[in-house]
C-alpha positions in Angstrom: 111.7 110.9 62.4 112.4 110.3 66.1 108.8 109.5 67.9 108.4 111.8 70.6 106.8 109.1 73.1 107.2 105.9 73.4 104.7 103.5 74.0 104.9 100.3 75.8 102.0 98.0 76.3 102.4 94.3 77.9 99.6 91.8 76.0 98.7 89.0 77.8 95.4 86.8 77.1 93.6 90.7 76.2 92.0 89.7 72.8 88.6 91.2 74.5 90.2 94.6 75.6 93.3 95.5 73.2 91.4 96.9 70.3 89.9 99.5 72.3 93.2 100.4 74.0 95.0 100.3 70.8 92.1 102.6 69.1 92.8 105.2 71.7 96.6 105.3 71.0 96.6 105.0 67.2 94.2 107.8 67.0 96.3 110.0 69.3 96.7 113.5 68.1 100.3 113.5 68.8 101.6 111.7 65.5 104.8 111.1 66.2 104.6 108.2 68.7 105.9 104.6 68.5 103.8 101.6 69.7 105.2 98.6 70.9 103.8 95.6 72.3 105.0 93.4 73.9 103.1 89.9 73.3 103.7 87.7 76.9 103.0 84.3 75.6 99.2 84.6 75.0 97.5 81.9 74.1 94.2 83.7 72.8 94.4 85.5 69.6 95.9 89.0 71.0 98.8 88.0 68.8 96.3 87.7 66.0 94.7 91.4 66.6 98.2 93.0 67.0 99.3 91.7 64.0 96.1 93.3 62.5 96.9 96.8 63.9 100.6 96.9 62.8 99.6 95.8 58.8 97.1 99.4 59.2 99.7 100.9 61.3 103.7 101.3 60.9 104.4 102.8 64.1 103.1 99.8 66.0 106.0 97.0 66.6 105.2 93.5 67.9 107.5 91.6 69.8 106.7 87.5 71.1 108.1 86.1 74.0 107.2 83.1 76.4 105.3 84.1 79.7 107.4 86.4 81.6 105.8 88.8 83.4 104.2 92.7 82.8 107.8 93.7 84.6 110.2 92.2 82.4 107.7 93.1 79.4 107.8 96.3 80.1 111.7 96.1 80.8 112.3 94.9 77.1 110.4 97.3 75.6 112.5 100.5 77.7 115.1 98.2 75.8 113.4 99.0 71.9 112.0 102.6 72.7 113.3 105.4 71.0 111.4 108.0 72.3 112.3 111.2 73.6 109.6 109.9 76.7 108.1 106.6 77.5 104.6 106.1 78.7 103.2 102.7 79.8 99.9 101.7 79.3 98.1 98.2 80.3 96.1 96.5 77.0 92.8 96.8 79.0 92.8 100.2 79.7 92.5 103.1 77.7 93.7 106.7 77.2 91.9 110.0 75.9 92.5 111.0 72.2 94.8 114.3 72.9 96.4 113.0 76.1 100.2 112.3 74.6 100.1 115.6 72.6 99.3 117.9 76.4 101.5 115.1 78.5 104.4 115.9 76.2 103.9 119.6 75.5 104.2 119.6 79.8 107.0 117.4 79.7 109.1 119.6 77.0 107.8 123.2 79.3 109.4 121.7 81.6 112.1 119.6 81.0 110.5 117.0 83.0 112.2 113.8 83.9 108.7 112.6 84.7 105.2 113.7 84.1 102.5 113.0 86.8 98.7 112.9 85.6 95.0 112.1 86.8 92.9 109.1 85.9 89.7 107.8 85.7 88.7 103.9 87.6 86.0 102.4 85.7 84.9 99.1 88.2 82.0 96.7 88.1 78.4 97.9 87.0 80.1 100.8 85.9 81.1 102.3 88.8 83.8 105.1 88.8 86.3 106.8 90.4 88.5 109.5 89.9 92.5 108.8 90.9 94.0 112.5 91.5 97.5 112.6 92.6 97.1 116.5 93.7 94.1 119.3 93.5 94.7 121.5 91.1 95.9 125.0 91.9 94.6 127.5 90.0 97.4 130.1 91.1 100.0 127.8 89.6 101.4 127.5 85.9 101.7 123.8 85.3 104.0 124.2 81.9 106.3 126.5 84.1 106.5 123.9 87.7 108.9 121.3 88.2 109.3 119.7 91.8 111.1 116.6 93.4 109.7 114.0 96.1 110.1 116.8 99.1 107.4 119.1 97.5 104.9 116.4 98.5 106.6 113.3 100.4 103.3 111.1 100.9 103.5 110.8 96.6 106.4 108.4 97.3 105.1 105.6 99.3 101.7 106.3 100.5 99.4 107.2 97.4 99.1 105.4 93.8 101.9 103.1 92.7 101.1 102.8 89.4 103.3 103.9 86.4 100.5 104.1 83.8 99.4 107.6 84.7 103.0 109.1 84.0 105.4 109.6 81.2 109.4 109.3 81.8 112.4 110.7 80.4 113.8 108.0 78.6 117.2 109.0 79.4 116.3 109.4 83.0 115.3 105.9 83.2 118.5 104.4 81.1 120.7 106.3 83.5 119.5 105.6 86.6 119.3 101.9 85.4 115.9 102.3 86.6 113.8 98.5 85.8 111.0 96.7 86.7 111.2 93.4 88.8 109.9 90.0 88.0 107.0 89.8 90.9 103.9 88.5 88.9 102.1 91.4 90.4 102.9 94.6 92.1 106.1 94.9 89.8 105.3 98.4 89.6 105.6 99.4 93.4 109.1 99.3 93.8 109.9 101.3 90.3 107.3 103.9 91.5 109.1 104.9 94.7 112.4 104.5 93.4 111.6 107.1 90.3 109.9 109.0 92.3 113.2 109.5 95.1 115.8 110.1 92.1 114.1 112.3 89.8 114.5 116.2 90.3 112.6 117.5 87.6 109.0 115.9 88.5 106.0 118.1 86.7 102.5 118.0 86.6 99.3 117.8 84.7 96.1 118.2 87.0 93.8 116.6 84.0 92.0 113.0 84.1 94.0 111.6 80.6 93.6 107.7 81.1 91.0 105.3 81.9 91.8 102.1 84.3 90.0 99.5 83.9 89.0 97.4 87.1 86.3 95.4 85.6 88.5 93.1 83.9 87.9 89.8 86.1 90.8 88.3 84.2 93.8 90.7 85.3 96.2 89.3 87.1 95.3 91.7 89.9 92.0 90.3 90.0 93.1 87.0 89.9 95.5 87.3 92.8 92.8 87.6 95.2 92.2 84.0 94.2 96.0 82.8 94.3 98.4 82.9 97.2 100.3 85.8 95.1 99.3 88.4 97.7 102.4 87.2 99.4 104.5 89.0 97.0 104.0 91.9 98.6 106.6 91.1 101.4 109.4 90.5 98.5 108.4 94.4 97.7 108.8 95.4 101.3 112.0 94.0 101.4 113.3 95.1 98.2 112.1 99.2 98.9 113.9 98.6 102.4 116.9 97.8 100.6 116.8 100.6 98.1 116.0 103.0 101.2 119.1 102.2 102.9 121.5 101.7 99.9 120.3 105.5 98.5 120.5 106.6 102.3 116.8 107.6 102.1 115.9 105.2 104.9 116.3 107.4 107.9 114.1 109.8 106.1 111.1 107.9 105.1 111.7 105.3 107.8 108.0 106.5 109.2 106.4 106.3 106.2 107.9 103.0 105.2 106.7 101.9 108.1 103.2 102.9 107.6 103.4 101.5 103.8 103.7 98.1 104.8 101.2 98.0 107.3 98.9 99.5 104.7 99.3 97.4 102.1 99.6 94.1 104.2 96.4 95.1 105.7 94.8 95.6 102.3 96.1 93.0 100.9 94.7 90.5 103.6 91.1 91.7 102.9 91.8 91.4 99.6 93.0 87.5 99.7 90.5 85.1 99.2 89.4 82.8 102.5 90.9 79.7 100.8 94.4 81.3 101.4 93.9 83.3 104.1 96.0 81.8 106.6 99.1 81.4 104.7 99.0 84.6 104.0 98.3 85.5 107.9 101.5 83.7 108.7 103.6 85.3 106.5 102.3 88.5 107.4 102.4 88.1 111.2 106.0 86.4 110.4 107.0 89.8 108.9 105.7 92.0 111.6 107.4 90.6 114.1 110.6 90.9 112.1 109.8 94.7 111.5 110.6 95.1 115.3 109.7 99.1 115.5 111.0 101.3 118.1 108.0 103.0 120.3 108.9 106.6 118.6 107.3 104.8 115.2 104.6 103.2 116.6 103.6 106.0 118.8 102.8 107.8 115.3 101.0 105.0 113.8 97.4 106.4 113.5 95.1 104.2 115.7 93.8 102.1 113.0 97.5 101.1 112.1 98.5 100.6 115.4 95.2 98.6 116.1 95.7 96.1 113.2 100.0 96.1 113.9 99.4 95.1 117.6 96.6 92.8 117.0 98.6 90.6 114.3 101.6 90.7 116.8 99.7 89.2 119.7 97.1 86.5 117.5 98.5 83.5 116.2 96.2 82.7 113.9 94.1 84.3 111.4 91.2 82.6 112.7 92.4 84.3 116.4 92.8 87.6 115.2 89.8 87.4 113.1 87.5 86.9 116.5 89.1 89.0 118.3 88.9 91.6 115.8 85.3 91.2 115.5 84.7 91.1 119.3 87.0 94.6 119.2 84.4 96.1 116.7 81.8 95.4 118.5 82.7 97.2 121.6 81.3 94.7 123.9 84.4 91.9 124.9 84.5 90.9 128.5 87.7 90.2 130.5 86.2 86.1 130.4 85.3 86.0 126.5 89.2 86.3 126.3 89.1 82.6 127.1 87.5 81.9 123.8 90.7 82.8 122.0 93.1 79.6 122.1 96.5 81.4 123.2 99.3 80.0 125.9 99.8 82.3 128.4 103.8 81.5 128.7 104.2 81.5 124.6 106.5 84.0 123.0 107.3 84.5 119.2 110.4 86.0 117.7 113.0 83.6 119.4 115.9 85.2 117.3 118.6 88.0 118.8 117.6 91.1 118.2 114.0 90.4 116.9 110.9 91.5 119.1 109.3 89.4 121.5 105.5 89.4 121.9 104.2 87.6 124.5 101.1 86.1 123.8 98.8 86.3 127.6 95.3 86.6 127.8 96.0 89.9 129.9 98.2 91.7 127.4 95.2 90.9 124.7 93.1 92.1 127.8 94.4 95.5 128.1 95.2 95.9 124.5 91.2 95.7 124.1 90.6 98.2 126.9 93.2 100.1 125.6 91.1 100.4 122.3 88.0 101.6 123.7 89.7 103.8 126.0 91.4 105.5 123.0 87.5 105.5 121.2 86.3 107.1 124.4 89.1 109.4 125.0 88.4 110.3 121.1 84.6 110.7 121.3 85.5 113.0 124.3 87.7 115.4 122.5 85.6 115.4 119.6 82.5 116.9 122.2 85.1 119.3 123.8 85.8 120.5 120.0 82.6 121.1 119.7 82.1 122.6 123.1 85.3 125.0 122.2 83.3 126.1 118.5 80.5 126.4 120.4 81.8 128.9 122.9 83.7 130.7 120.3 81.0 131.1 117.9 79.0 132.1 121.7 81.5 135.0 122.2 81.3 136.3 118.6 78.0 136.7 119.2 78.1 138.4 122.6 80.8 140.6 121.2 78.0 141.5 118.6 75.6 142.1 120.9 78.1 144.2 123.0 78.4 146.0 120.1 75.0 146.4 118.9 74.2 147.8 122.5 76.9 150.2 122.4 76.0 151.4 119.0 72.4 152.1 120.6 73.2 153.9 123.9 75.3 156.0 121.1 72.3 156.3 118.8 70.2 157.1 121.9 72.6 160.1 123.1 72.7 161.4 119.3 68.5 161.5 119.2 68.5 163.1 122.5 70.8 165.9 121.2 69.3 166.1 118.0 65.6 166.7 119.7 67.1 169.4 122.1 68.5 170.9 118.6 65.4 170.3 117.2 63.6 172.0 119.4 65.8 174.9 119.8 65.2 175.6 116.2 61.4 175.5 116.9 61.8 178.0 119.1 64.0 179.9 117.5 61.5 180.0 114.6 58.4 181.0 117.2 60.4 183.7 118.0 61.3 184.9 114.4 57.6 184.5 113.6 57.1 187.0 116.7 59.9 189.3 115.7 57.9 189.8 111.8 54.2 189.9 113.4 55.5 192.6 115.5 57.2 194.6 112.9 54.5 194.0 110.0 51.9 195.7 112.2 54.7 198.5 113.0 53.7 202.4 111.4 56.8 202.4 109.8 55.8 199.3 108.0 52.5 200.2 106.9 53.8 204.2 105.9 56.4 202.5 103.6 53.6 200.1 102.0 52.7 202.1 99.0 57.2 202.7 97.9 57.5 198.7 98.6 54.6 198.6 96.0 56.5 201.1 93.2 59.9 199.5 93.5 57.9 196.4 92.9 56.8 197.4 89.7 60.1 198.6 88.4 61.6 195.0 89.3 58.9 193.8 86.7 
């Protein structure tokens, strides 16, 4: 029988994690899945604990190969699957029991080329944190909802890369020629965004189905910050750049794009480790002035963005743009602490035809500061006028209540006037019917016709 979802798992070194993960898959209530791992070269005994799965468990295949990589691991297993879907899943994490059986009932609803899902981060001294691509919208039927990349744009480039917390259409990824590239890390950036740009059927289940395990100090993410791999990253720029223009997507996203590399090169260089900081710093300011971005782009940079671009532009060093950084936080630089930062007033970087030239003076860093903490005042400001402006709105609700309450009493005050005079009309109205009956019980005709009121009385009995 055809497995329904196929399941593709890169093993390197994860003797202490891939029973757990293999548990989890094995014991899936969807039966009609295929397994198969792909063994990277370990040198540990995953090999031998794989082997011990597949002799209790037919649907699990092993394949060996030297050290190549979680991208061209996962390449050669799209290769081997026969599944209707694929799903990936990395041999240290882990997924709930039924998560295959709803992800492909979705993906089948639908006729999904991919399935999005939610995810759980389990990180040192068990520390957690929920990954949710979208809230979920009660209004909306998720086996009846298919979308592409324009229902929500920031899904391509500026929220969660990773490929473990959806499934694929086989055939979708065979067609497209859609693969994995050989960085040692962040492989998976580039085949996110471009799945995510070519497939038109895109679903989604709002439910937290896998676990991601960031406690694992021997990933090779984790590791990275300890390696000058970090510079990877700037191959992945490059590479989506290229994608974005072949696919004519570039004009499009070029904003976004723009704001996705100087995210993750920001991240990134907090991420590396001090030992490698600075080659990482010079590639990184090496790239930035390559980028060379009109003022249109940069003038929609969100200030943080723009802070970090422009600093990196105009400090040579990462020890220079580390001080001046700090000085920035702190609010309190002076026009002749500047001197404390080595620069050359007549140097210039870039040096190439069309790239852009930053001049490196004292002054521009100088006014770059001041305009910083203009923008922080300017932003404090209009953050006190906001709350002037709710102020004075929530002010004039409540005079127009008042208003209103003092209309409603000069009203109320007219009505109890009326309703005394009326009231006292009736009283004397009743003083005179009172009168009126007096007058005519002590009448002769009244007292003659006593004794026949008395008879006709008695009848009525």
């Amino acid at each position: 029988m055809k497995p329904k979802i196929s399941v593709i798992i890169p093993v390197y070194n994860d003797e202490e994690y891939i029973g757990r993960c293999l548990n989890s898959l094995i014991n899936q209530s969807l039966k009609e899945i295929e397994i198969i791992c792909i063994n990277d070269g370990s040198n540990d005994n995953s090999l031998e604990i794989l082997e011990e799965y597949k002799n209790k468990d037919d649907r699990i295949q092993i394949i060996s190969q030297k050290n190549q990589g979680a991208g061209i691991s996962r390449n050669n297993g799209i290769k081997l699957a026969e599944g209707e879907y694929i799903s990936f899943v990395d041999a240290d994490d882990w997924m709930e029991l039924d998560s295959l059986e709803k992800l492909y009932k979705n993906a089948n609803a639908n006729d999904s080329e991919m399935v999005l899902f939610n995810s759980i981060e389990h990180g040192i001294n068990e520390l957690t944190r929920e990954r949710i691509y979208l809230p979920a919208d009660e209004s909306v039927d998720y086996d009846n909802f298919v979308f592409d990349y324009n229902y929500e744009k920031k899904l391509v480039m500026n929220k969660m890369f990773v490929i473990w917390s959806k499934i694929y259409k086989t055939s979708f990824l065979k067609e497209n020629n859609l693969e994995f590239y050989s960085h040692k890390i962040f492989n998976d950036v580039q085949f996110h965004i471009e799945s995510m740009l070519l497939a038109k059927r895109i679903s989604y289940l709002p439910e937290i189905l896998y676990h991601y395990n960031r406690a694992n100090e021997n990933s090779l993410q984790t590791k990275a910050t300890s390696s000058n791999n970090k510079i990877i990253i700037f191959d992945v720029f490059r590479g989506v750049k290229d994608f974005l223009i072949n696919h004519n997507y570039y004009d499009e996203f070029k904003q976004n794009f723009a704001q996705f590399m100087i995210v993750e090169s920001r991240a990134n260089l907090l991420k590396t480790s001090d030992e490698f900081k600075d080659d990482y710093y010079y590639t990184l300011r090496s790239e930035f002035i390559k980028m060379n971005f009109d003022s249109e782009t940069l003038n929609k940079f969100p200030f943080g963005l723009y802070n970090f671009y422009m600093l990196v532009l105009n400090c040579e060093t990462y020890s220079n743009f580390d001080l001046f950084k700090t000085k920035i936080s702190k609010d309190d630089i002076e026009i002749d602490e500047i001197s404390e930062i080595t620069l050359n007033d007549d140097e210039s970087i870039g040096g190439q035809t069309g790239q852009q030239e930053v001049l490196l003076s004292q002054d521009k860093l100088f006014l770059f500061n001041l305009e910083h903490q203009l923008y922080r005042k300017n932003k404090h400001i209009k953050n006190l006028n906001n709350k002037i402006n709710i102020l004075e709105q929530k002010n004039e609700k409540l005079n127009n209540k008042l208003t209103s309450f003092e209309n409603n009493n000069i009203k109320l005050k007219e009505k109890n006037k009326k309703l005394k005079t009326k009231n006292q009309d009736i009283i004397n109205q009743n003083k005179e019917l009172k009168k009126l009956i007096k007058e005519y019980e002590s009448s002769t005709s009244w007292k003659i016709t006593k004794p026949l009121r008395k008879t006709t009385n008695m009848f009525k009995k």
